[in-house]
N, C-alpha and C positions, 0 to 999 in steps of 0.2 A: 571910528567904531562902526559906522553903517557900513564905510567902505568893505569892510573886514567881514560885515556879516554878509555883504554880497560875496564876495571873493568866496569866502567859507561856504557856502551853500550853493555855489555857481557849479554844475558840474563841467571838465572837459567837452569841447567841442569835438563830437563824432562826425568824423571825416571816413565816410565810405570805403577811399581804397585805402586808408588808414586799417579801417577794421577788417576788410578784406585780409590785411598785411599780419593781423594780429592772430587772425584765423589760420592762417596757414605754418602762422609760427607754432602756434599751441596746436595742430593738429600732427606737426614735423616732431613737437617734444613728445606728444602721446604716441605716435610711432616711433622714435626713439626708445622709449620707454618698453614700448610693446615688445621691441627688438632684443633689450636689455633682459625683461624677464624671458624671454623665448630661448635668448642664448644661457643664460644662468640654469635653464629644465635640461636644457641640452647638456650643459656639462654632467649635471646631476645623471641624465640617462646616459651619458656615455661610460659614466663610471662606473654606474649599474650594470650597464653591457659585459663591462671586464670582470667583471665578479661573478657576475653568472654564465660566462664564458668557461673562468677558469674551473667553478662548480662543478661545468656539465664536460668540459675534458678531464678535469680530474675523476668522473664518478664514469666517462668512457674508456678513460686507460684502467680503471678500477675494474670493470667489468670483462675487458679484453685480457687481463692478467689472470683472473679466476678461471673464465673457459679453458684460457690453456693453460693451466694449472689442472684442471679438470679432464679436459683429453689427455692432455702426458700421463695421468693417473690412469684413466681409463685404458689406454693403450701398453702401460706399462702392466696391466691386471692380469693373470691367469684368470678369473673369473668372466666367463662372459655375457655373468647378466649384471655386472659392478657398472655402476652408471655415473662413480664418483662420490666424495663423499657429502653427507645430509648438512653439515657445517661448509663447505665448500656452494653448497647449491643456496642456502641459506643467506649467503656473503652476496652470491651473483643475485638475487633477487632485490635485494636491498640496494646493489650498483644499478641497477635497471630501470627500480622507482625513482632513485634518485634523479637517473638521465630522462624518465617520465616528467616528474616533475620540473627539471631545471628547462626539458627543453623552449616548451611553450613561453616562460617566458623568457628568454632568450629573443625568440620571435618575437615578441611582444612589444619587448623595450628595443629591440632594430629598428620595428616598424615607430615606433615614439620615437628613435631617433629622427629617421627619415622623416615623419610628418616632421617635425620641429624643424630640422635643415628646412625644408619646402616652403614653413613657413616664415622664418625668415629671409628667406632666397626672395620669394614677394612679397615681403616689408621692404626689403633693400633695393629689391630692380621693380616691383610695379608699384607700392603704394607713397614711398618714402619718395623717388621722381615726381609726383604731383604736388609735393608741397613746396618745390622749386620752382621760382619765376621773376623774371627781371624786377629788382627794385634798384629805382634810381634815384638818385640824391636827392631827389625831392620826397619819395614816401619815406625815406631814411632822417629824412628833417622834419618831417610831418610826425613821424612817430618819435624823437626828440622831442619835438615841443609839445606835443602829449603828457611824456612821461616831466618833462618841466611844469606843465598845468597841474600835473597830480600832485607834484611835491611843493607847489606854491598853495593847494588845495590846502594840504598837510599842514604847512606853516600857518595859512589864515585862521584854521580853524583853531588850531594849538593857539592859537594869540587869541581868539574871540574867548575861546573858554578858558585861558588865565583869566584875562579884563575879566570876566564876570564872577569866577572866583574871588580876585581882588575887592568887587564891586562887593558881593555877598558879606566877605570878613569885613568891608570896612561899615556898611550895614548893621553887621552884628552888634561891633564895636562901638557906633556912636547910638544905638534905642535906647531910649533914656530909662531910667529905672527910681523904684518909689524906694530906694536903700536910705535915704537923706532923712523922707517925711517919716519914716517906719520907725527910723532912730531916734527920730525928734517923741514921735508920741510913748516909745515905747522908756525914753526917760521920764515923760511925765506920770506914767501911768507906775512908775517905782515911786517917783515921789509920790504920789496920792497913796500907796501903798504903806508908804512910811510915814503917811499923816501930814507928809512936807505939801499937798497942793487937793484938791477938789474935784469930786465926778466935774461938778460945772465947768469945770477948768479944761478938762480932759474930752467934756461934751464939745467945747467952744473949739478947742482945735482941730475936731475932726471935722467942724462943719466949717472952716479956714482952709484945713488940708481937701476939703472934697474937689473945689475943682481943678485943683494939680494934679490929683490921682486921676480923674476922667479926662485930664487932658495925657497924663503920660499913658495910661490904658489907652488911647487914640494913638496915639504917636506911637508905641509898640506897635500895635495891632497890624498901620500900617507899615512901617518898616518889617515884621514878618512877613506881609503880604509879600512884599517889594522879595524878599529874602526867599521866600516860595516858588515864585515868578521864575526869580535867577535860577535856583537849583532845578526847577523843570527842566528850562531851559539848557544848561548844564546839560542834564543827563540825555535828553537829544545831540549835543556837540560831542559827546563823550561818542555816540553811536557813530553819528557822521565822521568821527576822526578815526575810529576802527574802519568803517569802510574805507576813507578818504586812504587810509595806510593799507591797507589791503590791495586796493588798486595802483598808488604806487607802487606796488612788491610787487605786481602782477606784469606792470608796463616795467619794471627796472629788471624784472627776471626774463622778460622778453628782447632786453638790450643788445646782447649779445650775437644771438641768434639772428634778427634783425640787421647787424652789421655785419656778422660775416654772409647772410644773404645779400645784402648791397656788395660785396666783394668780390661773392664770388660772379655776380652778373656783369662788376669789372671784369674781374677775371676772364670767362668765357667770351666778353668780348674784344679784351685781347691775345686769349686763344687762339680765335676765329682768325685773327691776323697774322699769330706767329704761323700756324699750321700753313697758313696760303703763304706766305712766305718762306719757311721750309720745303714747301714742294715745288716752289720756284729754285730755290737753290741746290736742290736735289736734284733739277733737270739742270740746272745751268754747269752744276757737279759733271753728270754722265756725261752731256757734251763734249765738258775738257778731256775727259779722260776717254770719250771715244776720238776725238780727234788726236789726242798722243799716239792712241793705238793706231791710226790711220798713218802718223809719221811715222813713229818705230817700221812698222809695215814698209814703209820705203826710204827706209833707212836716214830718214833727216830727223830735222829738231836739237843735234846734236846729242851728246853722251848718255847724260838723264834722261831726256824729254823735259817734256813739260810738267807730267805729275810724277813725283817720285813716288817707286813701287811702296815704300810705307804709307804712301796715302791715299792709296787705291779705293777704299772705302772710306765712307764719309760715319760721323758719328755725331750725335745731334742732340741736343739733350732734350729729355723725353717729358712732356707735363701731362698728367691724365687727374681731370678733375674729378669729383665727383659726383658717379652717374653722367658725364661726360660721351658722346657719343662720335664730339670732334676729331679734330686733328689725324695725320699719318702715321702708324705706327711701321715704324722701320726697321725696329727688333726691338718686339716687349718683353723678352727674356733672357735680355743681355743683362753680366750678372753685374757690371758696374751702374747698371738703372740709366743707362743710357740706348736709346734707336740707333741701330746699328740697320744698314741698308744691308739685308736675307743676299748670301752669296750669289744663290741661283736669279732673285731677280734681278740680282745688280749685273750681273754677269748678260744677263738676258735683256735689260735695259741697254747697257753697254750697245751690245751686239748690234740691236735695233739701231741705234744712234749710228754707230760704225756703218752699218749701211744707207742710210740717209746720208751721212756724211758722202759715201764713194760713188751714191749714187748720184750727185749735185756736182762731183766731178766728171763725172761720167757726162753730165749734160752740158758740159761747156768744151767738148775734146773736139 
């Protein structure tokens, strides 16, 4: 039980770059979050846009139909002071307030678009980037056995305050009580009533019964005490087990986040690997295929050559992480999502090569 009340009141060992780790998760979720409302205004103001888009075209083709509705009249008039009719000009005024009104906000909700775009664009490229940073299997195991302390916290304390639950009802259960001596006197006191026994009779027991009653009033008294004590005690574990659960939830909702940040700093470091080997093999690529072009050129190598014309460009599969700044891209708009080597540069790497290539023959003639 002592063990249990240390455990239960022990808090987690705060480990520095632990909390460092914990800080940048919860400041990635509150920007996330940030992002999430900023895009959810955005949808709301782009569809506001289209509505008061179609408002202020409709109430500008409205306006442009009356004028000339109003010159064709005019121009069709014998009359040369008929300036159109007062319902006709009455229509155009009301098209004009309208396009008054609609325009401004039009502009309005643009500019709400744009600021919203802007500010998500840095959420995503300046401030969401700083909450990224190598976590390696050791802060990824550090904050593991955090979130294990908290839930070990959980369990101890849930155990300390059953036992004292327990402790309290069994308490309750054994304070002894004056039910025994109360019935004892409370039959004599019918018979003296019914003539069957004597005040004296009834005087002598009470002062037989006094010091059981002042021993079970002691004995009560203190088993409440004891029953007091517990239930204080109680309702402090009740508090420490809301927090104790609260910070669980807190370290077990930070779980996730925390291992895909261990992941991805695998990840980018072996990125960092694929991409430099990629651009090795991309040279090692142009070479063959500048040296085929150097044989074709003089007619050897035989029939093929060495690279067949379907394999003239290379194709590489393409990994871009997030917020990633690594790696080659060799066509990020290849529509099967694969780096394709840009015709002109390959063409222009090629060529390069081909010359190096004829110029190292050249230096042995």
């Amino acid at each position: 039980m002592a063990k249990a009340a240390i455990i239960a009141n022990a808090l987690p060992t705060s480990v520095p770059w632990v909390d460092a780790l914990h800080a940048r998760i919860d400041r990635r979720q509150e920007i996330l979050d940030r992002i999430a409302a900023a895009e959810r205004k955005l949808g709301t103001a782009q569809g506001r846009v289209t509505v008061l888009r179609g408002r202020l075209d409709e109430a500008r083709n409205a306006a442009w139909g009356i004028r000339a509705a109003i010159e064709r009249e005019v121009a069709e008039s014998s009359d040369a002071s008929f300036k159109g009719r007062e319902s006709d000009h009455a229509a155009l005024e009301i098209a004009e307030a309208r396009i008054r009104s609609a325009a401004p906000q039009v502009t309005e909700t643009e500019e709400t678009v744009r600021s919203l775009r802007a500010e998500i664009e840095h959420l995503k490229n300046v401030e969401l980037p700083t909450c990224d940073a190598e976590i390696g299997l050791d802060e990824l195991a550090a904050h593991m056995d955090a979130v294990k302390q908290a839930k070990a916290r959980v369990h101890a304390t849930e155990s300390h305050l059953a036992h004292s639950q327990e402790e309290a009802n069994r308490l309750r259960v054994s304070i002894p009580t004056t039910r025994a001596l109360d019935a004892e006197r409370e039959a004599l006191a019918g018979r003296v009533c019914l003539g069957e026994g004597t005040q004296d009779e009834l005087n002598a027991l009470d002062r037989e019964h006094a010091p059981a009653y002042a021993e079970i009033e002691r004995e009560a008294a203190q088993g409440m005490q004891k029953i007091a004590a517990l239930e204080s005690a109680q309702r402090g574990l009740q508090r420490l087990l809301g927090d104790a659960i609260h910070q669980a939830e807190v370290l077990q909702r930070r779980t996730p986040a925390a291992i895909e940040q261990y992941l991805f700093a695998e990840a980018r470091r072996a990125h960092a690997g694929y991409t430099t080997h990629m651009a090795k093999l991309v040279e090692a690529f142009i070479e063959l295929v500048a040296i085929d072009c150097v044989l074709k050129e003089r007619g050897l190598g035989g029939k093929h050559g060495l690279v067949p014309d379907v394999a003239q460009f290379m194709i590489l599969p393409g990994i871009e992480l997030p917020g990633s700044t690594h790696g080659t891209r060799l066509q990020p708009d290849s529509p099967d999502g694969a780096y394709r080597t840009a015709h002109d540069s390959h063409n222009q790497a090629v060529a390069g090569a081909v010359h190096r290539i004829k110029g190292r023959l050249a230096d042995i003639r």
